[in-house]
N, C-alpha and C positions, 0 to 999 in steps of 0.2 A: 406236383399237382398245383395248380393256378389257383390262387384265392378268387372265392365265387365273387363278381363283381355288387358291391354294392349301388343299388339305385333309391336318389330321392326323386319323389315326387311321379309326374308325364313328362318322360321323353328320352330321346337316347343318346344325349350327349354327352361326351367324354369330359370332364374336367380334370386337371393333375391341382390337387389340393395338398396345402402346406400349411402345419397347424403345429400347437405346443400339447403335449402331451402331460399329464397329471405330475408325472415326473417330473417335467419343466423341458423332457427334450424334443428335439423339434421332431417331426414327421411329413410324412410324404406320404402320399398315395390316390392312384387314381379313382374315379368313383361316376355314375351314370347318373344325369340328372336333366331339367328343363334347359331348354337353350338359351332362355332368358338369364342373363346372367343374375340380374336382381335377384329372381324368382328363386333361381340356385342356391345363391348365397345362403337367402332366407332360411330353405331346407337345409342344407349343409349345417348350415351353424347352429343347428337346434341337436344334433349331433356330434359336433365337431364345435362348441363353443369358445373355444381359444383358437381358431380358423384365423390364419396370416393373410395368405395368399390363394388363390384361383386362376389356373393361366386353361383357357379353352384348348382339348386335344388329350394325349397320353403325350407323357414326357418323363426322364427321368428328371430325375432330383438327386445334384450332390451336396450331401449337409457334411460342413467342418465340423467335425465332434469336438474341437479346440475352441470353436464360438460359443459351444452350448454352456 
């Protein structure tokens, strides 16, 4: 079963977001949001406040568990 996609804000754009998680380790996951990349961020990060990266699209994401 697929995790229900998360959406911030208007609009339907795909983002692959990469953030630290409470634990300190990193995470991935994609999420719906404005197309406005600023706008996105804005949303994201009130959510996601240790927020790395934002790459436009679904993507995976390989994390070294050796870097964390």
């Amino acid at each position: 079963m697929k995790n229900k996609a998360i959406t911030f804000g208007v609009g339907n754009m795909a983002w692959t977001i990469v953030f630290r998680e409470h634990s300190g380790r990193i995470g991935a996951r994609t999420v719906q949001g404005p197309n406005d990349k600023h706008a996105a961020w804005r949303l994201i990060e009130k959510e996601y406040p240790r927020l790395i990266a934002m790459v436009p699209g679904r993507h995976p994401v390989c994390i070294n568990k050796e870097t964390v």
